[in-house]
DONULUM-941939 format. One record per residue (C-alpha): residue in one letter; x, y, z; residue number from 0. Coordinates in steps of 0.5 Angstrom, whole numbers, plus 500, padded with zeros to 3 digits. Example, Ala and Ser with C-alpha at 12.3 -4.5 7.8 and 13.67 -1.06 7.14 Angstrom:
2
<rest:A; x:525; y:491; z:516; nr:0>;
<rest:S; x:527; y:498; z:514; nr:1>;
***
This chain:
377
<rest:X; x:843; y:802; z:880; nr:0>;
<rest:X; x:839; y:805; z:874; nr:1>;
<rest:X; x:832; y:804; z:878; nr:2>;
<rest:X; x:834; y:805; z:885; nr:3>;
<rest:X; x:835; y:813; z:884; nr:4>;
<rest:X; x:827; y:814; z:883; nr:5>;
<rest:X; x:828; y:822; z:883; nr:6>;
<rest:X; x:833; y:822; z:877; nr:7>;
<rest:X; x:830; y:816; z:873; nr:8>;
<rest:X; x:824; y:819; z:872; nr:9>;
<rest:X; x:828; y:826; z:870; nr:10>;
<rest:X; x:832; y:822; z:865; nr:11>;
<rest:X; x:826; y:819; z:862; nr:12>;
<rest:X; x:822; y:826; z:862; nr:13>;
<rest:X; x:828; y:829; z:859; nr:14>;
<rest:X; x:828; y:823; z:853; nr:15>;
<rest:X; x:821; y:823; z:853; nr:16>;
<rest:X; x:820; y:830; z:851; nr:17>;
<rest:X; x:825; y:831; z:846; nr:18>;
<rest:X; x:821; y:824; z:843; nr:19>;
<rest:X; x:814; y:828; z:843; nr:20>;
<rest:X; x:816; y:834; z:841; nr:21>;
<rest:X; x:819; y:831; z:835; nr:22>;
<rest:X; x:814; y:827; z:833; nr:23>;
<rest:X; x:809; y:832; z:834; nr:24>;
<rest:X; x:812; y:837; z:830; nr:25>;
<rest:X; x:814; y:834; z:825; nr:26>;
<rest:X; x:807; y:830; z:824; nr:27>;
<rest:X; x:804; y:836; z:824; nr:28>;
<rest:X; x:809; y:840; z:818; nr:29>;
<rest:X; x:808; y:833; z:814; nr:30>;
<rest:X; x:800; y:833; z:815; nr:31>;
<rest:X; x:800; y:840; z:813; nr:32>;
<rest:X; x:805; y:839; z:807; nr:33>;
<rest:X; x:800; y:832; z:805; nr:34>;
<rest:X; x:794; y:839; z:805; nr:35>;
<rest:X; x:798; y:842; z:800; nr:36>;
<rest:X; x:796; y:836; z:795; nr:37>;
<rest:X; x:790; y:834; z:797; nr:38>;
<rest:X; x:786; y:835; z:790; nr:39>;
<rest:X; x:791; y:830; z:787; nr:40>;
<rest:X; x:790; y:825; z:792; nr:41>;
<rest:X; x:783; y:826; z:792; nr:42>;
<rest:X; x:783; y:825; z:784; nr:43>;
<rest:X; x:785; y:818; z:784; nr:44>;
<rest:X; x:783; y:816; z:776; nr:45>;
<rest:X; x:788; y:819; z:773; nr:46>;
<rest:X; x:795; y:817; z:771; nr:47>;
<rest:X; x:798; y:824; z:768; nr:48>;
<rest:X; x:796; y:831; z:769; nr:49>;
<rest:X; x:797; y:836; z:764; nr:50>;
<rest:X; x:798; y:843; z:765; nr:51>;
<rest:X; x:801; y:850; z:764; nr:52>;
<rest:X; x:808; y:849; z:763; nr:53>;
<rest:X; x:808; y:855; z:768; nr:54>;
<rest:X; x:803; y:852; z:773; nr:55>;
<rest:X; x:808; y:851; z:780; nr:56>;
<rest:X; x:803; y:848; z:785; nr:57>;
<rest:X; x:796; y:846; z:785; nr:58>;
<rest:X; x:793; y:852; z:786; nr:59>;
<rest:X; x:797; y:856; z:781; nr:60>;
<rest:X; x:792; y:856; z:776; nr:61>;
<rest:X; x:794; y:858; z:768; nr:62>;
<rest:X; x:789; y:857; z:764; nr:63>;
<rest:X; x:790; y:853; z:757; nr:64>;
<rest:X; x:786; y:854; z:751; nr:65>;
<rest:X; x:779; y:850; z:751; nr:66>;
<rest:X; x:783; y:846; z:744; nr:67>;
<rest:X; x:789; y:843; z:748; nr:68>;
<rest:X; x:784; y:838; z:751; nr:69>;
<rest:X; x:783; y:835; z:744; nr:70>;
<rest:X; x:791; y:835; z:743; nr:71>;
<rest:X; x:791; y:831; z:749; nr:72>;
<rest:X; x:786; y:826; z:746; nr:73>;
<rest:X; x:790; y:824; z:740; nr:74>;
<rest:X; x:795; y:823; z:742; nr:75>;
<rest:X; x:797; y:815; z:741; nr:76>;
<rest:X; x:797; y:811; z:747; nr:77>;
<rest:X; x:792; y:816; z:752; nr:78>;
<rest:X; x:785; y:812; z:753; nr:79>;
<rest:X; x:781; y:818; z:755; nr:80>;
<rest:X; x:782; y:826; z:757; nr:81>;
<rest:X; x:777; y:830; z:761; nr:82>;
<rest:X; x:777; y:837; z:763; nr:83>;
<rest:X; x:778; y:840; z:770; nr:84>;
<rest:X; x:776; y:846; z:772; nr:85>;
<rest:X; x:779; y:849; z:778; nr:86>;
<rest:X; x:778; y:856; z:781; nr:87>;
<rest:X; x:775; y:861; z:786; nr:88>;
<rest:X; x:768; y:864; z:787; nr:89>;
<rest:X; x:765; y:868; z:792; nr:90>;
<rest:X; x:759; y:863; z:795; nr:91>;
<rest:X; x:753; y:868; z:798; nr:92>;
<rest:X; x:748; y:865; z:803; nr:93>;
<rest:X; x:741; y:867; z:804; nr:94>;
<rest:X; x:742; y:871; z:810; nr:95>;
<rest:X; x:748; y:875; z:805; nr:96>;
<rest:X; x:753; y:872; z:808; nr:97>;
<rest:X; x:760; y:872; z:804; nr:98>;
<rest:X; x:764; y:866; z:804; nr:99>;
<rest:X; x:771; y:865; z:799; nr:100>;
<rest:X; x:770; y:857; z:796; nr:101>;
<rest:X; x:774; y:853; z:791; nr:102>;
<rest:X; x:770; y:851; z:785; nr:103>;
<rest:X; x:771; y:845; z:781; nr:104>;
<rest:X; x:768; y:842; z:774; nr:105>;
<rest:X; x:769; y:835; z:771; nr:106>;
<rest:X; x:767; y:833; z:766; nr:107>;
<rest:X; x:760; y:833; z:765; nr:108>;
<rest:X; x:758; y:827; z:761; nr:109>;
<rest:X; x:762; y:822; z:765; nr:110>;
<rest:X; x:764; y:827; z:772; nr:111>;
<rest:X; x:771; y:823; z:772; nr:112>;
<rest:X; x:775; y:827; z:777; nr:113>;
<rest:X; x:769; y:829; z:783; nr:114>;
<rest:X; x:770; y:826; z:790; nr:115>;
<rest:X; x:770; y:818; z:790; nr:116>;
<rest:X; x:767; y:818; z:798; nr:117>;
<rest:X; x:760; y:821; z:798; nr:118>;
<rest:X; x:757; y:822; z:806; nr:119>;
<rest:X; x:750; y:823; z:802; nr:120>;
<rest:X; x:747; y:824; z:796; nr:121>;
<rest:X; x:750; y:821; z:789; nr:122>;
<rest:X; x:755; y:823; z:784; nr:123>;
<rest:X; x:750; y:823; z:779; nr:124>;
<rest:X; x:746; y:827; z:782; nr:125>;
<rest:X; x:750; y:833; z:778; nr:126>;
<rest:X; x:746; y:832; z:773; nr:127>;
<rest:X; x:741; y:836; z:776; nr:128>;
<rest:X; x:739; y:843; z:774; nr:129>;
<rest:X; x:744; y:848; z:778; nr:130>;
<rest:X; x:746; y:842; z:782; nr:131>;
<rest:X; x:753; y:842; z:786; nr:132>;
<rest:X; x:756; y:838; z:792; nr:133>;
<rest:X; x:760; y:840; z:798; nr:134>;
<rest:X; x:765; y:838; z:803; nr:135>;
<rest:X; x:763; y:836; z:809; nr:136>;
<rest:X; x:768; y:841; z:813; nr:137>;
<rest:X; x:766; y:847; z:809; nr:138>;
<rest:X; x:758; y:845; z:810; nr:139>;
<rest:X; x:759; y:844; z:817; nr:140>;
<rest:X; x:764; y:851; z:819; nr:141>;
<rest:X; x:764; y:856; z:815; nr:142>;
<rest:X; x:758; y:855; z:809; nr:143>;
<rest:X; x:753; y:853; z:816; nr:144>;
<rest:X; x:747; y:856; z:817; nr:145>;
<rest:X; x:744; y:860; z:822; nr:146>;
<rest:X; x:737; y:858; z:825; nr:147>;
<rest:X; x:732; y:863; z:827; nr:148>;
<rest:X; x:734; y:862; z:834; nr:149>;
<rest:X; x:741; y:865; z:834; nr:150>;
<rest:X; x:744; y:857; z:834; nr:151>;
<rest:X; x:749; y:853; z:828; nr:152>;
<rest:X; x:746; y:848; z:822; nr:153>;
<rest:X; x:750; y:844; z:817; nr:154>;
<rest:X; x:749; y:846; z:810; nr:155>;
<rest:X; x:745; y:840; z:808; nr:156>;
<rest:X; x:741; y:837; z:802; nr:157>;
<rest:X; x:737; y:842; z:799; nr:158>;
<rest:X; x:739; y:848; z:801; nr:159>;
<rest:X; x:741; y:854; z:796; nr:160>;
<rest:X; x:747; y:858; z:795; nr:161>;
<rest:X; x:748; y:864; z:790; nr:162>;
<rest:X; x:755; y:863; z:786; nr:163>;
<rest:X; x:756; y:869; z:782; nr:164>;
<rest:X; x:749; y:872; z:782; nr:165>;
<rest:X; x:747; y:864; z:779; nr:166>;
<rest:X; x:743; y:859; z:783; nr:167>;
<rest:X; x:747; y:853; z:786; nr:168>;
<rest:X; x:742; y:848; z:789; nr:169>;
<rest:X; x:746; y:842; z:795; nr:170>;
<rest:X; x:745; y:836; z:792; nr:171>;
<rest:X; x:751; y:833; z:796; nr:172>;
<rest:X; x:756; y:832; z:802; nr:173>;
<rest:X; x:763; y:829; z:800; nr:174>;
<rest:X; x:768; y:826; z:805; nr:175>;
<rest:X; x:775; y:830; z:801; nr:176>;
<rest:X; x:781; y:832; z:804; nr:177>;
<rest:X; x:782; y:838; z:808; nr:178>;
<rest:X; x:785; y:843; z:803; nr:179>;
<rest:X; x:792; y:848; z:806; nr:180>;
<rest:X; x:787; y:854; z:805; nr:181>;
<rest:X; x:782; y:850; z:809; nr:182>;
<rest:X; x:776; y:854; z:805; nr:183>;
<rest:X; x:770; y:849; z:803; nr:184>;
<rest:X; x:769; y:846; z:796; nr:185>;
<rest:X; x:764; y:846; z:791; nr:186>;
<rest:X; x:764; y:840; z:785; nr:187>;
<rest:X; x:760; y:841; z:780; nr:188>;
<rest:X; x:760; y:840; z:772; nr:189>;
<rest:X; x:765; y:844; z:768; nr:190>;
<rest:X; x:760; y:848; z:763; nr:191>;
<rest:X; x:757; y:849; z:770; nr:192>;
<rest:X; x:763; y:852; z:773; nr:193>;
<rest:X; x:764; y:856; z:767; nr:194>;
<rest:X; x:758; y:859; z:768; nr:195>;
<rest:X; x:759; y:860; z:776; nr:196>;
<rest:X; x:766; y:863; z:775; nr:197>;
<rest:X; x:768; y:870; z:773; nr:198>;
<rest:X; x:768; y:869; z:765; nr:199>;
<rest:X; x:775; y:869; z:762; nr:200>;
<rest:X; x:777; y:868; z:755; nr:201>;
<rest:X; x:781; y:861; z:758; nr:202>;
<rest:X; x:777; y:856; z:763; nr:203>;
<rest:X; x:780; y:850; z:762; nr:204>;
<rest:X; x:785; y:849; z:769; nr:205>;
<rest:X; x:788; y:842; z:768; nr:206>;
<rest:X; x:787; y:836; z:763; nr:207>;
<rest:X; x:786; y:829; z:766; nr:208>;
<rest:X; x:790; y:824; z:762; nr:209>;
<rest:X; x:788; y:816; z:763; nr:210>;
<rest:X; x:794; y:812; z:759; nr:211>;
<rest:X; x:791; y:806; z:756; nr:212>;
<rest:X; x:792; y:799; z:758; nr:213>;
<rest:X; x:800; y:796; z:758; nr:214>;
<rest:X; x:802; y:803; z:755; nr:215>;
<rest:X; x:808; y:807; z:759; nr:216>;
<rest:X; x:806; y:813; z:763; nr:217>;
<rest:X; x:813; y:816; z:762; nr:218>;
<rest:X; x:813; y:814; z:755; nr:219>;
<rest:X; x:806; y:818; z:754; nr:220>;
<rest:X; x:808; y:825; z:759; nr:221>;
<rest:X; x:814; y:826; z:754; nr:222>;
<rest:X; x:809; y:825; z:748; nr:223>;
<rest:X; x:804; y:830; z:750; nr:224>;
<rest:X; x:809; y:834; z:752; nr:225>;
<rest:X; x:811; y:834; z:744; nr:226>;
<rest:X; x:805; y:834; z:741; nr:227>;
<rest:X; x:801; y:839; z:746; nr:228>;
<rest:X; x:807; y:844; z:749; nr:229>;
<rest:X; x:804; y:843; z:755; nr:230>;
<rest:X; x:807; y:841; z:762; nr:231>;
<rest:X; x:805; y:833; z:764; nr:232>;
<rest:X; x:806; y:830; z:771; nr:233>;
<rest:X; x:804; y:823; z:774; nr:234>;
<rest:X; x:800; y:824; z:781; nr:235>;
<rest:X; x:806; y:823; z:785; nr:236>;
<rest:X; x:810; y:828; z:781; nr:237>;
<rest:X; x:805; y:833; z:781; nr:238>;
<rest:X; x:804; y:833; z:788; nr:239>;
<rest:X; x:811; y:833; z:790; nr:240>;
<rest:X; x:812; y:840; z:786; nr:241>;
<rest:X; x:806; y:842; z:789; nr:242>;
<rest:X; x:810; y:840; z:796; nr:243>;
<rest:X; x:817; y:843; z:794; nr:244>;
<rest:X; x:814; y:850; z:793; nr:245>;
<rest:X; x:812; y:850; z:800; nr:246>;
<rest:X; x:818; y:848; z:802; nr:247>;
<rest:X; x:823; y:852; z:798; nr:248>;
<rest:X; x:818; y:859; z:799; nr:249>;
<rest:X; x:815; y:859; z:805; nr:250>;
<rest:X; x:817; y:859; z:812; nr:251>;
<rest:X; x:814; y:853; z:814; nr:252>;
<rest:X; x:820; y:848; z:813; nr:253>;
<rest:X; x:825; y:853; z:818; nr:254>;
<rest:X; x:819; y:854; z:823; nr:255>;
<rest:X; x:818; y:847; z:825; nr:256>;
<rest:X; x:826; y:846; z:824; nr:257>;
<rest:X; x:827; y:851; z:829; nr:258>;
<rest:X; x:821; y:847; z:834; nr:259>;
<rest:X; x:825; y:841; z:832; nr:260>;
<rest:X; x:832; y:843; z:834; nr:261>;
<rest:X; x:828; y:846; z:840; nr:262>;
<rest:X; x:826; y:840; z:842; nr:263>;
<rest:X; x:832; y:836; z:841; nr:264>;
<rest:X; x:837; y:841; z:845; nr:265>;
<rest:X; x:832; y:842; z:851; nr:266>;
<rest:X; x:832; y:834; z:851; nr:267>;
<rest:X; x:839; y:833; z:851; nr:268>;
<rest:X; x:841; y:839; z:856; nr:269>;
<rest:X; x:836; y:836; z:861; nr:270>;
<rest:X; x:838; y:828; z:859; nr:271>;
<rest:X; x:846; y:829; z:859; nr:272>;
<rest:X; x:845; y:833; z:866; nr:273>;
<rest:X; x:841; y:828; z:869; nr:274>;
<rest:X; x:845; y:822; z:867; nr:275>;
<rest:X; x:852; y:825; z:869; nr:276>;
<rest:X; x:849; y:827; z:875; nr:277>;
<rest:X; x:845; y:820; z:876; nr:278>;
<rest:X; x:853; y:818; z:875; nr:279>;
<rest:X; x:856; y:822; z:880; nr:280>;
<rest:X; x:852; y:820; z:885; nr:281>;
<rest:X; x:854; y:813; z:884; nr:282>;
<rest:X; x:862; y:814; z:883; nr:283>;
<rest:X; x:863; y:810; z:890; nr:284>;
<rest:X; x:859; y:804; z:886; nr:285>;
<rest:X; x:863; y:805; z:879; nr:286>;
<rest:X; x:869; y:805; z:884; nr:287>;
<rest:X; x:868; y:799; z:888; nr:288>;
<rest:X; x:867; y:795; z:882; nr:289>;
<rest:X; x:873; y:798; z:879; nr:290>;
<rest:X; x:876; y:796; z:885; nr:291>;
<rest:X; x:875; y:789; z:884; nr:292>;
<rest:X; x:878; y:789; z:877; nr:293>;
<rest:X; x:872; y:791; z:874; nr:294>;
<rest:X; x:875; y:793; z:866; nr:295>;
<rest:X; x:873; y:800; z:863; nr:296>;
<rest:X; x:869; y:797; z:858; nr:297>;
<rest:X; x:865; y:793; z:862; nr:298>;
<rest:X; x:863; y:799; z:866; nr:299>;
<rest:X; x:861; y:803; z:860; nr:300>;
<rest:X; x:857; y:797; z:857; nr:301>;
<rest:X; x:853; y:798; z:864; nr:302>;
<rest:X; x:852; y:806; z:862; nr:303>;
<rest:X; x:850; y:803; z:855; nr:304>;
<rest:X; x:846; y:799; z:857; nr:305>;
<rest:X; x:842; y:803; z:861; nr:306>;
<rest:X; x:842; y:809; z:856; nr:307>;
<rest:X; x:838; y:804; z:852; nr:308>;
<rest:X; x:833; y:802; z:858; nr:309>;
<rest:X; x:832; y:810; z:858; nr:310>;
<rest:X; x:832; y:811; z:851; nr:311>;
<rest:X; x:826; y:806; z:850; nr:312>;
<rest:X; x:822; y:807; z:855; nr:313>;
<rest:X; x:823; y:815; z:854; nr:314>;
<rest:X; x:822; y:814; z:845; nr:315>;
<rest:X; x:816; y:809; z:847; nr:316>;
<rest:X; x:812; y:815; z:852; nr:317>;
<rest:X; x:814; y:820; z:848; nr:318>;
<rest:X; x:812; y:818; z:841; nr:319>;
<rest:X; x:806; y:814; z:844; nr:320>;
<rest:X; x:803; y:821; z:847; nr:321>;
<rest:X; x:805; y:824; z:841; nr:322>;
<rest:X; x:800; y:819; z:836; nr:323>;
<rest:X; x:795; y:820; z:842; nr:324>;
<rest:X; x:794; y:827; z:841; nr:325>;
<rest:X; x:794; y:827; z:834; nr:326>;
<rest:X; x:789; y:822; z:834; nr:327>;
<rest:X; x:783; y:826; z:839; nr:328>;
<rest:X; x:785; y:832; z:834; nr:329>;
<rest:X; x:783; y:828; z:828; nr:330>;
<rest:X; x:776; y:831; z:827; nr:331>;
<rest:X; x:779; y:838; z:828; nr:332>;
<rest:X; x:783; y:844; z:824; nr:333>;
<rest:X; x:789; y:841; z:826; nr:334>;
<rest:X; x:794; y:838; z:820; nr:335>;
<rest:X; x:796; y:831; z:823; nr:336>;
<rest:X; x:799; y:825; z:819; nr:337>;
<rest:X; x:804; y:821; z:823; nr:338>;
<rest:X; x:808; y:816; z:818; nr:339>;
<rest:X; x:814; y:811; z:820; nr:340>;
<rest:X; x:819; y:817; z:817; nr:341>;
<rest:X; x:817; y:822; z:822; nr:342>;
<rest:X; x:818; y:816; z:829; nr:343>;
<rest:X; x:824; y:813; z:825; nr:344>;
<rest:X; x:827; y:820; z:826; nr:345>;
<rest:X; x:825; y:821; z:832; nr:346>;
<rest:X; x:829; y:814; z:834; nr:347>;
<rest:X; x:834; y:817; z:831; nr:348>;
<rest:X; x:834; y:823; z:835; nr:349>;
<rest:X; x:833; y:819; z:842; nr:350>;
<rest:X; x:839; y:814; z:840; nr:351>;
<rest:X; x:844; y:821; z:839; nr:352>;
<rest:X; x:842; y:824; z:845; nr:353>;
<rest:X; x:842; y:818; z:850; nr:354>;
<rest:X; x:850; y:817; z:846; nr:355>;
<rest:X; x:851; y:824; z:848; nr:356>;
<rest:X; x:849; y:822; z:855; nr:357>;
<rest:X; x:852; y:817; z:855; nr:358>;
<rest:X; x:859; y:819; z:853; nr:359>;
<rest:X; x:859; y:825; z:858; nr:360>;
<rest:X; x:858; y:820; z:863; nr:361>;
<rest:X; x:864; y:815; z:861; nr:362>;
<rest:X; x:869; y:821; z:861; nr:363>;
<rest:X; x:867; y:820; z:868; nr:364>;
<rest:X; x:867; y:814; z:868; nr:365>;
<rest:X; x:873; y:812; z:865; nr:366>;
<rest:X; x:877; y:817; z:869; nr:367>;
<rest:X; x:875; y:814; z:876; nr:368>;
<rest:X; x:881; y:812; z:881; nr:369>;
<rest:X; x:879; y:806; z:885; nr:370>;
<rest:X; x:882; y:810; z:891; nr:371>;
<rest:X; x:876; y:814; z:891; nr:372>;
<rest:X; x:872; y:809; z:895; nr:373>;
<rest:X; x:877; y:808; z:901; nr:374>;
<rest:X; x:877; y:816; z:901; nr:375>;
<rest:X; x:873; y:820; z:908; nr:376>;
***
């Protein structure tokens, strides 16, 4: 019955379809932008507690502390080790005068904790160099390339120059990090070099990087920085869940893809719940026969389940699977795309509601057949 009434079987799957793809795909994208927002913390992965501010709302919301903060932090019993972060922004100038707004950071100089675990070329040490930085990959290839003599495009390679702030940067290296929510590019190079680079101010130093020592507590040690220092300590997962709550709580960003979710939802159902009772009502005469011959009511709204299900699957596994294949030939492109089991179980979620939907409209028509229809005209 399901699959012999081609024209609407495909409307149904379509309508389950969509409604699965829209929701996969709008929601991989707000959690991809959302997973940008942090993505310096997740970048920084040796730390166990950032400390900062106690103002500081998000990772960009930079409040300079005063370079003795660090030392509090290191004496502080149970800390292995504390090290300095610059974060900031400066105006990088290229040869052929063109301006472009970047991130800077510095870490450490003597240990350069804090810079970028994975190196497309050149190495970490390579800091240590005069007037050294590195730079991500993206940003060398977008907005930092270079323009060739004959009009054409090059990356930013090992070797070329930068002006920062009327100082020389020389590239020493390519790093593979995380593209940021600003999508501008990142310069890493050593603290007292970035200070040097940065505007001058009386309070440079951004974040404290705390590694706590073996077999010690993390939350036992927050709770003692934040005594002894007064500042604001959180664990990486914490600091990136403030970060992701500010975007959430003062931006727009939530209620614009809600609405393209609830879009999608309300479409797919209309087109599911129209072209499944309309699938039932051509079949009256079947549902008739079979009640005739003594067919319960609840074997029959079984058969409308189950074919709710049968939809349902094959509607989900196209839509989601059409979902993750854009999202994975959009992978070295701008676009923010991160598909997590949260995002498909939702979506299943989703699917099961509108298929029941369908289903029941179809039942009350079900339910409400008299037999004598099929030894009518």
């Amino acid at each position: 019955m399901l699959f012999r009434d081609t024209g609407k079987y495909f409307g149904i799957i379509l309508g389950v379809g969509l409604a699965s793809m829209v929701i996969v795909w709008q929601g991989s994208i707000f959690v991809g932008l959302m997973t940008r927002t942090f993505a310096v913390i997740s970048d920084i992965a040796q730390p166990d507690i950032w400390v900062m501010d106690e103002k500081v709302q998000f990772i960009d919301d930079a409040k300079p502390m005063q370079d003795t903060a660090l030392n509090r932090a290191r004496g502080v019993e149970g800390v292995a080790w504390a090290m300095p972060l610059f974060k900031g922004s400066i105006r990088a100038r290229q040869e052929d005068g063109t301006i472009v707004n970047c991130n800077l950071f510095g870490i450490d100089d003597a240990t350069l904790i804090g810079g970028p675990g994975r190196m497309a070329e050149g190495e970490l040490s390579d800091l240590w160099r005069a007037d050294a930085v590195i730079v991500d990959t993206v940003g060398a290839s977008s907005r930092l390339s270079r323009t060739n003599d004959d009009g054409s495009k090059r990356p930013l390679k090992v070797g070329d120059t930068l002006e920062l702030n009327d100082r020389r940067a020389v590239v020493v290296g390519l790093a593979n990090l995380t593209r940021s929510f600003q999508s501008q590019p990142t310069i890493v190079t050593t603290y007292s070099r970035a200070v040097q680079f940065a505007p001058r101010e009386r309070k440079m130093l951004t974040y404290i990087l705390v590694k706590v020592k073996v077999g010690q507590d993390v939350n036992a040690i927050k709770r003692l920085i934040e005594e002894r220092t007064g500042l604001a300590a959180y664990s990486g997962r914490e600091f990136s869940w403030k970060t992701v709550m500010y975007f959430v709580q003062n931006t727009g960003i939530p209620i614009n893809f809600g609405i393209a979710v609830a879009l999608g939802f309300v479409i797919g159902t209309i087109i599911t719940g129209f072209m499944f009772y309309s699938f039932t009502v051509d079949n009256l005469r079947y549902f008739g026969t079979l009640k005739a011959m003594g067919t319960s009511n609840g074997k029959l709204m079984l058969m409308i389940i189950l074919q709710a299900i049968v939809v349902a699957c094959i509607g989900y596994g196209l839509g989601a699977g059409l979902a993750a294949y854009m999202g994975y030939n959009a992978r070295n492109s701008p676009l923010a795309f991160r598909l997590i089991w949260q995002t498909l179980f939702m979506a299943g979620c989703a699917v099961a509601v509108i298929s029941a939907l369908a289903a029941m409209l179809s039942m009350i028509k079900v339910v409400r057949l008299e037999p004598a229809i099929v030894f009518k005209g």
